[in-house]
C-alpha positions as CSV (number, residue, x, y, z in Angstrom):
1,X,121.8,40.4,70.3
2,X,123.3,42.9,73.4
3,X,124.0,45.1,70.3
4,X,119.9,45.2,69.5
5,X,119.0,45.5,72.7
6,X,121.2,48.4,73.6
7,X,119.6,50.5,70.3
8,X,115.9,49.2,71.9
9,X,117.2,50.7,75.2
10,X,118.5,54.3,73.5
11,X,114.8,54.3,71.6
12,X,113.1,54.3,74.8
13,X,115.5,56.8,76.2
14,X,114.8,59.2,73.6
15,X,111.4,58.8,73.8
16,X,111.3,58.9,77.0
17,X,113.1,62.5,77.0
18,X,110.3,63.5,74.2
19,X,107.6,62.7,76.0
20,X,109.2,64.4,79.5
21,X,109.6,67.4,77.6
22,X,106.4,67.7,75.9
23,X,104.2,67.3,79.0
24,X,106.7,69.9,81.5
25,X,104.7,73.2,82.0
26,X,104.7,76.0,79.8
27,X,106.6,79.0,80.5
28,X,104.6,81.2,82.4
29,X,101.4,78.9,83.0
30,X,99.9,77.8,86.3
31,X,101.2,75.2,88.0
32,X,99.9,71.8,89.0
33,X,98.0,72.1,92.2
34,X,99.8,70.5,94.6
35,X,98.0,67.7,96.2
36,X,99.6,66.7,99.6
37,X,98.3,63.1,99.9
38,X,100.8,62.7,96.3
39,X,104.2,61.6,97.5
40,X,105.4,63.1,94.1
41,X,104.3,66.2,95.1
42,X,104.9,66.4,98.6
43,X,108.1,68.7,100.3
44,X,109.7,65.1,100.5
45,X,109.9,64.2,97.1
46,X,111.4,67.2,96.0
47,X,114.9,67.2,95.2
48,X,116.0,70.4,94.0
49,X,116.8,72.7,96.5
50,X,115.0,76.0,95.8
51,X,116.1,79.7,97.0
52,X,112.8,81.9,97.9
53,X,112.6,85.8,98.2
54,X,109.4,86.9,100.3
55,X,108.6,90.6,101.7
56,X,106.5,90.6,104.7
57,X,105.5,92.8,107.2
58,X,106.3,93.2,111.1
59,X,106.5,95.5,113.8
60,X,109.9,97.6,114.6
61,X,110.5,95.8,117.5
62,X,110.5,92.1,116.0
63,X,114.2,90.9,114.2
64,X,115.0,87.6,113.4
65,X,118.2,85.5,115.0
66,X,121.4,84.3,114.1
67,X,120.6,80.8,111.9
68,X,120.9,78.6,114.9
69,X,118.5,80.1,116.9
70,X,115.8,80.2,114.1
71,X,114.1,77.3,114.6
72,X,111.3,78.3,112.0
73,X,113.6,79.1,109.6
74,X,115.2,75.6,109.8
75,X,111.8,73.9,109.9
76,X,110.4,75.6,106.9
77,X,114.1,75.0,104.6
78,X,114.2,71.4,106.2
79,X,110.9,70.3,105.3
80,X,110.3,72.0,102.1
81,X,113.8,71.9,100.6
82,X,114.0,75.4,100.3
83,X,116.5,78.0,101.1
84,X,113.9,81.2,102.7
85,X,114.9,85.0,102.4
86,X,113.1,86.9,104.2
87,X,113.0,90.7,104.2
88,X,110.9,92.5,106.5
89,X,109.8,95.9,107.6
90,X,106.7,98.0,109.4
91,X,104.1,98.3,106.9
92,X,104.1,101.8,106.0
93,X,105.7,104.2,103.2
94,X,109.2,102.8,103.8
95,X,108.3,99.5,102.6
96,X,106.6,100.4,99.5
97,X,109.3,102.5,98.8
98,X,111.7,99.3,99.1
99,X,109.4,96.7,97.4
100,X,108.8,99.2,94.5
101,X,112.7,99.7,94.3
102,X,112.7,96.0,94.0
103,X,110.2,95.4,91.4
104,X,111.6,98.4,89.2
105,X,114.6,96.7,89.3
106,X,113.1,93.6,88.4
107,X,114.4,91.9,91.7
108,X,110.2,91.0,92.4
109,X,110.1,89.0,95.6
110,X,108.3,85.6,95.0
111,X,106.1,86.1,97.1
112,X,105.2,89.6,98.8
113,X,102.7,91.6,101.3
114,X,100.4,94.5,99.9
115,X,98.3,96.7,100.6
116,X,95.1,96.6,99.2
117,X,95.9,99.8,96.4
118,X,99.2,99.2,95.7
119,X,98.0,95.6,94.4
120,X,96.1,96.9,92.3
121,X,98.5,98.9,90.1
122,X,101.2,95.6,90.9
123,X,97.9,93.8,88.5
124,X,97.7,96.0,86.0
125,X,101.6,96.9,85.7
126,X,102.1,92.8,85.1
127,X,103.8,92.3,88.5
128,X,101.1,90.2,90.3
129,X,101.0,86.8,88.7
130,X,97.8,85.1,87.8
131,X,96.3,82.5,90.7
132,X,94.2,80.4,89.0
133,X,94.5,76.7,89.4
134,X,97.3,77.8,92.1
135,X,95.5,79.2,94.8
136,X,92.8,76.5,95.9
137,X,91.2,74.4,98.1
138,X,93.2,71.4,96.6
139,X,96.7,73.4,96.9
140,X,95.7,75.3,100.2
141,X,93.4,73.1,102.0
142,X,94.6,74.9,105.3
143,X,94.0,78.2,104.0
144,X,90.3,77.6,102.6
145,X,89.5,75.2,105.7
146,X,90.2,77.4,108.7
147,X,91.0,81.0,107.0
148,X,89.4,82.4,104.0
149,X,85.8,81.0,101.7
150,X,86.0,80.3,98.2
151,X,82.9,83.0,98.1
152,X,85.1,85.9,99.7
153,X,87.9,85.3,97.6
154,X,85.5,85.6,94.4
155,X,84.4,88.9,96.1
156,X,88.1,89.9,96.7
157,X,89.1,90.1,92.9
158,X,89.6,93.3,91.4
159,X,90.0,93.9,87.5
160,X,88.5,91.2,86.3
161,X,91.3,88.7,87.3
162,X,92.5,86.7,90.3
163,X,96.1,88.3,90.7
164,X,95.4,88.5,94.5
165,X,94.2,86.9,97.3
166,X,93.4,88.0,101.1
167,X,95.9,87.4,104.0
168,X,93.7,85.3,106.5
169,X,92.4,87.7,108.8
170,X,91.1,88.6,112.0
171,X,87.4,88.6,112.3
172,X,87.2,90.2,116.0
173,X,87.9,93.4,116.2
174,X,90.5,94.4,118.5
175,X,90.2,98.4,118.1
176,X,90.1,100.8,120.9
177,X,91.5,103.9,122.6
178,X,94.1,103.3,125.3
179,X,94.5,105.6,128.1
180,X,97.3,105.8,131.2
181,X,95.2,105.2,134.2
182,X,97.9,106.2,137.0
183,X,98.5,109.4,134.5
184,X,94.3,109.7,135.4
185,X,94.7,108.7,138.6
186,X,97.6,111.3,139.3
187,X,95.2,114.3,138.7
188,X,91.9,112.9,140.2
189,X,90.1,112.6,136.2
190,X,87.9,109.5,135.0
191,X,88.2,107.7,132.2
192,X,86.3,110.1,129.3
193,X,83.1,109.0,128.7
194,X,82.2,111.7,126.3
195,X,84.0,113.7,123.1
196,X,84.0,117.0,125.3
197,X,85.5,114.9,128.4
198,X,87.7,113.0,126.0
199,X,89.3,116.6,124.9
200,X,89.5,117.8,128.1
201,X,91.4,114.8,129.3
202,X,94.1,115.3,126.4
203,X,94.6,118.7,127.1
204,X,95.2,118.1,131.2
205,X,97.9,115.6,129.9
206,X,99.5,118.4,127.9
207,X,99.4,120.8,131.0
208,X,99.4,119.3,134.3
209,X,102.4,117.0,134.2
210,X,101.1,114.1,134.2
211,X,104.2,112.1,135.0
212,X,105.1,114.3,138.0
213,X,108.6,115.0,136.5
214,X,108.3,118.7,136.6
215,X,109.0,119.0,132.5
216,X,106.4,120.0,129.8
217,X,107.0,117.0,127.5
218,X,103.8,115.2,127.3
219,X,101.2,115.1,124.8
220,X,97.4,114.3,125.2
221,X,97.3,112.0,122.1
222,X,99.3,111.1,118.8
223,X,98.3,108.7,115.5
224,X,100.6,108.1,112.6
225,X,100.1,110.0,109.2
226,X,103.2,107.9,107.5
227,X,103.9,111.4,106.3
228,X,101.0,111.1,103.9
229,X,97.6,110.9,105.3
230,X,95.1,111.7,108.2
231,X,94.8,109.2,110.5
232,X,91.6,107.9,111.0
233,X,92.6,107.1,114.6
234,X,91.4,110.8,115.4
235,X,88.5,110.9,117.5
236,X,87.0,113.3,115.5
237,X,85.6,111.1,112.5
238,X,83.4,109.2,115.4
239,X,82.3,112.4,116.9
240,X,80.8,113.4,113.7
241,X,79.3,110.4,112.8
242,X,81.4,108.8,110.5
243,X,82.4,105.4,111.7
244,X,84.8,102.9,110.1
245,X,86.0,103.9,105.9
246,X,83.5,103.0,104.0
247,X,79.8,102.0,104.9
248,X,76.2,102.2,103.6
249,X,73.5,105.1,104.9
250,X,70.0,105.2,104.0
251,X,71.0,102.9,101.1
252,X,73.9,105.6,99.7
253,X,77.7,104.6,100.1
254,X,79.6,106.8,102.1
255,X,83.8,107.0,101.4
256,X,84.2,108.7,104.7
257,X,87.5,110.9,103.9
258,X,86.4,112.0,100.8
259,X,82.3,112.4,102.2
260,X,81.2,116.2,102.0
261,X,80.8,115.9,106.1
262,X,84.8,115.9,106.3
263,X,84.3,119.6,106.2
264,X,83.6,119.7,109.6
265,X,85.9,116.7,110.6
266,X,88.6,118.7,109.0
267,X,87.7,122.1,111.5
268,X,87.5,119.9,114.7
269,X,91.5,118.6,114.2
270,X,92.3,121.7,113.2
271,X,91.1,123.4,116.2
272,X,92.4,120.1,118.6
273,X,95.5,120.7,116.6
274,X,95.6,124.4,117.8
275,X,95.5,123.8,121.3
276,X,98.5,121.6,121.4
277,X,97.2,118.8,122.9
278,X,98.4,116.5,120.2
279,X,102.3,115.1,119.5
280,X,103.1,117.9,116.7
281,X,104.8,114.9,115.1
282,X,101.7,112.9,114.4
283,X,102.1,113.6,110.4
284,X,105.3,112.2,110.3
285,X,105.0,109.5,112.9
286,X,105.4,106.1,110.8
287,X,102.9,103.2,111.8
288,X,104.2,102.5,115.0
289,X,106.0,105.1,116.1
290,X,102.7,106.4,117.8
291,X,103.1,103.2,120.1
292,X,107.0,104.0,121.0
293,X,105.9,107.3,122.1
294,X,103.3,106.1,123.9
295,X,105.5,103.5,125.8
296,X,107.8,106.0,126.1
297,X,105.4,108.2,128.6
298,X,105.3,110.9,126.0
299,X,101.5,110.8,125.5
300,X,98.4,109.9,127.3
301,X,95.8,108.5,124.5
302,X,96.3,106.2,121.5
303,X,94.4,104.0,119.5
304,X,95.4,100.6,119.2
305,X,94.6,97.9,117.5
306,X,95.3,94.3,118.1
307,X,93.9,92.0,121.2
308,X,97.5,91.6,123.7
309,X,98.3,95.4,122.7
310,X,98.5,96.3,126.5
311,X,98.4,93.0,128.0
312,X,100.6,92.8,131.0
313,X,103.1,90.1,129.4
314,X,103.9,91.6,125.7
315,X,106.9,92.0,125.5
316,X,106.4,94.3,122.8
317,X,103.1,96.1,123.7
318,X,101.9,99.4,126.0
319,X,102.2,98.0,129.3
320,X,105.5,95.9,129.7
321,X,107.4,98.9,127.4
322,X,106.0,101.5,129.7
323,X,107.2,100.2,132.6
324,X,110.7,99.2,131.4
325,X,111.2,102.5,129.1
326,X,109.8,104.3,131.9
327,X,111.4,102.6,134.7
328,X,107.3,103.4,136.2
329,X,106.4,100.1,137.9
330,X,102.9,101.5,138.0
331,X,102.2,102.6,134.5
332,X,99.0,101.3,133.5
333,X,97.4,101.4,130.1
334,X,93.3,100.3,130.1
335,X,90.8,100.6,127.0
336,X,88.1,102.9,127.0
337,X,86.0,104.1,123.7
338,X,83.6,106.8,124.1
339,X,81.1,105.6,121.3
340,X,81.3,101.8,122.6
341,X,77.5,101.8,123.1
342,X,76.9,103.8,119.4
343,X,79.5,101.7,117.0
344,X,83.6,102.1,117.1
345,X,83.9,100.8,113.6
346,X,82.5,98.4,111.1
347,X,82.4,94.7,110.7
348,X,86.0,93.4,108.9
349,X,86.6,92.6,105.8
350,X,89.3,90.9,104.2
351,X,91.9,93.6,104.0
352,X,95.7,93.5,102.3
353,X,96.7,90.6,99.9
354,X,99.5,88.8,98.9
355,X,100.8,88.8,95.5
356,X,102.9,86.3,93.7
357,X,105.8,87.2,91.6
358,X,104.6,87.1,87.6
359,X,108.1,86.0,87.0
360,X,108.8,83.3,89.6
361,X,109.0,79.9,87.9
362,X,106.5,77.3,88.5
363,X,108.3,75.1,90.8
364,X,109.4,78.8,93.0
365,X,105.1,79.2,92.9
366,X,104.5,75.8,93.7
367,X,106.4,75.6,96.8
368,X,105.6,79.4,98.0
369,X,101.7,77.7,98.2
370,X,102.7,74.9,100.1
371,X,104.2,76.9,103.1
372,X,102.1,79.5,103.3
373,X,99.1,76.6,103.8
374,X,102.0,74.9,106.1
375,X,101.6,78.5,107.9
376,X,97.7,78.4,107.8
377,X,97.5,74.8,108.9
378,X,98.2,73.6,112.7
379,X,101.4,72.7,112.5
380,X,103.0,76.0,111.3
381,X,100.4,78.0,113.4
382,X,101.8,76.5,116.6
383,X,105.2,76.9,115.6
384,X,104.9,80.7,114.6
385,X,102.9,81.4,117.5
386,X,103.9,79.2,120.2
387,X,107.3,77.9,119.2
388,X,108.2,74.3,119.4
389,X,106.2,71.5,120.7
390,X,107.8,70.1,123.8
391,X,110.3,73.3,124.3
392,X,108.5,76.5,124.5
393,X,104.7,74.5,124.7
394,X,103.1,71.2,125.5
395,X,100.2,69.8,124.3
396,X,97.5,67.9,125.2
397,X,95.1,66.7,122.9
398,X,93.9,70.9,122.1
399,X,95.1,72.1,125.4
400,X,98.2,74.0,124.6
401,X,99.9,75.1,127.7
402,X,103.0,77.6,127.2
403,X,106.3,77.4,128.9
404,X,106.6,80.8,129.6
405,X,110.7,80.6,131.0
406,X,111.7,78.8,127.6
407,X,109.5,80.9,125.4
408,X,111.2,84.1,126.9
409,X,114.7,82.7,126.1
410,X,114.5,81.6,123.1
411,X,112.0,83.9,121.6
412,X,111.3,87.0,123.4
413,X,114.8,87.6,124.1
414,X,115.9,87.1,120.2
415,X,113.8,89.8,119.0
416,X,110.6,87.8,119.4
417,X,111.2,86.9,115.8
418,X,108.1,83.6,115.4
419,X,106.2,87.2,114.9
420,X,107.7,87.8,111.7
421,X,106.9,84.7,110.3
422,X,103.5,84.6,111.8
423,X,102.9,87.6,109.1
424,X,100.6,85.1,107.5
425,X,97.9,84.6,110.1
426,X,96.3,86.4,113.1
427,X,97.0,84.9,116.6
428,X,93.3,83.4,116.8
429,X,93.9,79.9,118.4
430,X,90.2,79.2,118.6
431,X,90.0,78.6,114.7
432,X,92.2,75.5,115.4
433,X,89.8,74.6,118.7
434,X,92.6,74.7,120.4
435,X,92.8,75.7,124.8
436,X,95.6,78.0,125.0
437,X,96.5,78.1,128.9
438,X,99.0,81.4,128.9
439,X,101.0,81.5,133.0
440,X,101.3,84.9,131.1
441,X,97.4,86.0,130.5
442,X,96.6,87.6,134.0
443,X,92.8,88.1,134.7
444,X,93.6,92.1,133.8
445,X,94.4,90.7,130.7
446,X,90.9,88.9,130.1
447,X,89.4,91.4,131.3
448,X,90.7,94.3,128.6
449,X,89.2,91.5,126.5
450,X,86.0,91.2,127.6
451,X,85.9,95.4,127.5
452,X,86.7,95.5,123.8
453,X,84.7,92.5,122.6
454,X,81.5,94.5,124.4
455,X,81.7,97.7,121.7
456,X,79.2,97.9,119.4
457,X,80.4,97.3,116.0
458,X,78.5,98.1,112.6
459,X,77.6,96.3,109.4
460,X,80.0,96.5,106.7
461,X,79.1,96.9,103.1
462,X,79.5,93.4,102.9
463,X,81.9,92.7,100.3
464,X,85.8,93.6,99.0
465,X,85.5,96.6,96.5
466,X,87.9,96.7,93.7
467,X,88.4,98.6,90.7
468,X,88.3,98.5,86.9
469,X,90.9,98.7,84.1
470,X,91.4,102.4,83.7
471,X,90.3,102.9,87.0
472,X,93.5,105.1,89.0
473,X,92.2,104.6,92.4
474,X,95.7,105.0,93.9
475,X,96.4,108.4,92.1
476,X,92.8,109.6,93.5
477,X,93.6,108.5,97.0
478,X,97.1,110.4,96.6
479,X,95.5,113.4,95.5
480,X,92.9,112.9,98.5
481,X,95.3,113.0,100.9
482,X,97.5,116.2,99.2
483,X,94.2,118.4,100.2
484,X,93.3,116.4,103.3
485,X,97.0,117.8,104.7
486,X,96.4,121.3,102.6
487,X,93.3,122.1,104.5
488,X,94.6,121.3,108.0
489,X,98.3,122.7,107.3
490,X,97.3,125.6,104.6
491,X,94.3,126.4,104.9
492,X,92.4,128.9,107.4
493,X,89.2,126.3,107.9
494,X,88.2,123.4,105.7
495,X,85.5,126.0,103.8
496,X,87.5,124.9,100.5
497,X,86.6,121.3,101.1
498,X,83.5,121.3,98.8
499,X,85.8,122.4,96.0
500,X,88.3,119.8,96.4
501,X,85.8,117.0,97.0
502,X,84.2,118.0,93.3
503,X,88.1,117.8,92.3
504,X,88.6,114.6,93.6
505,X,85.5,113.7,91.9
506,X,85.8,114.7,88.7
507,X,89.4,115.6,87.7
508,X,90.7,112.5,89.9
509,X,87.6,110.0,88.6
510,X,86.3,109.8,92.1
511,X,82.5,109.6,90.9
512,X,83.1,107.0,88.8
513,X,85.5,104.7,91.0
514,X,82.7,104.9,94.1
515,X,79.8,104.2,91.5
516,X,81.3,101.0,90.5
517,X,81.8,100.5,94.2
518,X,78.3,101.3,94.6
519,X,77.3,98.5,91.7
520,X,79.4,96.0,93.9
521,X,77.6,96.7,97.3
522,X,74.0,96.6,95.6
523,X,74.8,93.1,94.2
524,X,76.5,91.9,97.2
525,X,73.2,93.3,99.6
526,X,70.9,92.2,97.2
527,X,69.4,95.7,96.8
528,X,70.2,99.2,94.8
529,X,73.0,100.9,96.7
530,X,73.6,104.7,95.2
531,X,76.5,107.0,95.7
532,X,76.4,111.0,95.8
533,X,79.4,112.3,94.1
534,X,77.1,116.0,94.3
535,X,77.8,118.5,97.2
């Protein structure tokens, strides 16, 4: 009898290991969407212990601790079972270079930051894995509830497919020129007003020493070309009436930097460039480098982006640097935008995506979804913004009041790292409802605020533009950028612009890339948008 049973027991064991088999996930399909209220699925009922590779971006200045002192790190391994790698870097030239080293090697991070161009050639060189049935409001109900619609995300695809989907991102926009007030104040000038007024300011930095310390080493203005590109932080793209990247006028698209008008955009930096007003580095500066040299008192003018760029408690930004790099206690950074009344840019959009690994196993996918929605959600907002609860903040029903002395110790003064992993979401407590009270916000602070939030921004074309197969949008915007610099670095005057717009155009498959653009804008405005690829 213990004999029979014991061949019952092996029969059901076998089947058992059939059936198991037979229902796991395919290699290479989508899997399950995790459902949090499913113990089965949730961080606590998994037992293996995964190992996860992510790129991300952050600024310079951000590094993360020894393991001890990373409290997010240990959160995130602890409650998800996971062991986290992160590696991170400025967005910029240098980090494509390294995550394309990576991927050519076939070491593709599991999950990675990308900008919007490069995804596309990560979709159609097989990189970017495919996100249906992962990414959703079942598996990210964070993400979809405070962050990002299920309609924008249809708009977001490109090529057909959902390989990508938008980081959440900031809806306010936080972009203006900053200018050193005392440096003003030094040789009796107000804040510009106008383009002429704005020039003349930048060139009275360059020649009137400005910091009283009787060198010629200060600049009116600098941006950051990554080595690459024209910045469109120059003033000059407002001043001739070409606001944000791409817009619609009188029902045409315009793709400012390759529009027939950036003839005359060209001549104007060329001739600002002439006058030596402006850092003669600007081309190589990476992003970020033009805000070092700005807290470094080397220029005057930059344009920033970001809403606590200059405020007086960042420990990264304008006006704390300044003073320390400086050792100028009265260094004083203030927006100001000359075209605040006409439009400083367009409405946002969602802008760069992440991309998940097309070889990462299911399981890898699975639990890369449930912490970046951990990240979108409260808890992990809090935690990579404001550190943790009862330490570094306390909170009160929404009321989130911040313990400035412990948040300086343990964050700010080990390389501010919560920013690195707060890659994921903009610092925009007010999605959550929740009443940040800052010891560190001064009323100068609110009040740089209320400035910026008063420009007049413009529509946007309404929708994310991507591309079709075939489509070589990075190799056109490469090509773009090779006679951009030509012109201003080559060339006598931007009179040969014409001609390399038509070979953008044609050669490069310009017309035909912004006339699918086009096709997106009229469906997305409900009304026939048209594009001149003609001089």
């Amino acid at each position: 009898m213990f004999g029979k049973y014991l061949k019952i027991v092996s029969v059901l064991l076998v089947l058992s290991l059939i059936l198991t088999a037979c229902g796991g996930a395919k290699e290479g399909s989508s899997p399950a969407p995790v459902n949090s209220s499913d113990p089965a699925q949730s961080p606590s009922g998994q037992k293996e212990k995964l190992e996860l590779n992510w790129n991300v971006i952050a600024g310079s200045s951000f590094q993360l601790p020894s393991a001890d002192k990373d409290f997010v790190k240990k959160a995130i391994e602890e409650k998800f079972n996971v062991d986290l790698k992160l590696t991170y870097m400025p967005m910029g030239s240098d980090y494509k270079n390294k995550l394309n080293t990576m991927i050519a090697s076939g070491d593709i991070p599991d999950v990675f930051f990308s900008e919007g161009i490069d995804s596309n050639a990560y979709i159609k060189d097989g990189v970017a894995r495919d996100l249906t049935g992962i990414v959703t409001p079942e598996s990210m109900p964070n993400y979809f509830k405070y962050w990002v619609k299920e309609d924008t995300l249809k708009m977001y695809q490109v090529q057909g497919v959902f390989k990508r989907a938008p980081i959440p991102y900031e809806t306010d926009l936080y972009r203006t020129f900053y200018i050193r007030q005392d440096w003003l104040d030094k040789l009796k000038l107000n804040i510009p007003t106008t383009y002429d007024e704005l020039i003349a300011v930048m060139k009275a930095f360059t020649e009137q020493d400005p910091d009283g310390n009787n060198k010629n080493d200060t600049y009116g203005f600098t941006a950051a070309g990554n080595g690459t590109n024209i910045s469109m932080d120059f003033p000059q793209f407002l001043n001739n009436g070409m606001v944000g990247d791409t817009y619609v006028e009188n029902d045409n698209l315009i793709d400012v930097r390759t529009d027939i008008r950036m003839e005359g955009i060209l001549n104007d930096i060329k001739k600002l460039i002439d006058m030596k007003i402006v850092d003669p580095d600007w081309l190589l500066n990476k992003n970020g480098q033009q805000y070092e040299k700005a807290q470094q008192g080397k220029v005057g003018i930059v344009l920033g982006m970001g809403r606590d760029l200059a405020f007086d408690n960042n420990p990264a930004g304008l006006q704390m640097k300044t003073k320390q790099i400086t050792n100028n206690p009265n260094a004083n950074w203030v927006p100001f935008h000359p075209w605040e009344k006409t439009g400083t840019w367009i409405e946002t959009i969602p802008g760069n995506p992440f991309v998940i690994s097309s070889k990462s196993p299911d399981e890898k996918v699975k639990r890369s979804i449930e912490i970046l929605d951990w990240l979108a959600g409260e808890e992990g907002f809090l935690m990579t913004r404001y550190g943790l609860e009862g330490v570094h903040y306390k909170r009160d029903g929404q009321k989130i009041e911040v313990n400035q002395e412990a948040y300086t110790k343990d964050i700010v003064d080990n390389g501010n790292f919560i920013e690195i992993y707060g890659w994921f979401t903009p610092r925009k407590p007010e999605v959550f409802g929740f009443d940040i009270i800052d010891p560190n916000i001064t009323e100068r602070d609110k009040q740089i605020v209320e400035k910026i939030r008063s420009y007049k921004i413009l529509p946007s074309v309404g929708t994310s533009l991507g591309i079709k197969e075939g489509m070589d949008l990075g190799g056109m915007r490469k090509r773009m950028n090779e006679l951009l610099i030509q012109v201003l670095f080559k060339d006598k005057d931007a009179s040969k612009w014409p001609g390399y717009r038509q070979e953008i155009m044609n050669k490069y498959g310009g017309k035909a890339i912004f006339d699918y653009y086009a096709e997106q804008v009229s469906t997305a405005q409900g009304k026939t948008i048209t594009f001149k690829a003609e001089n």
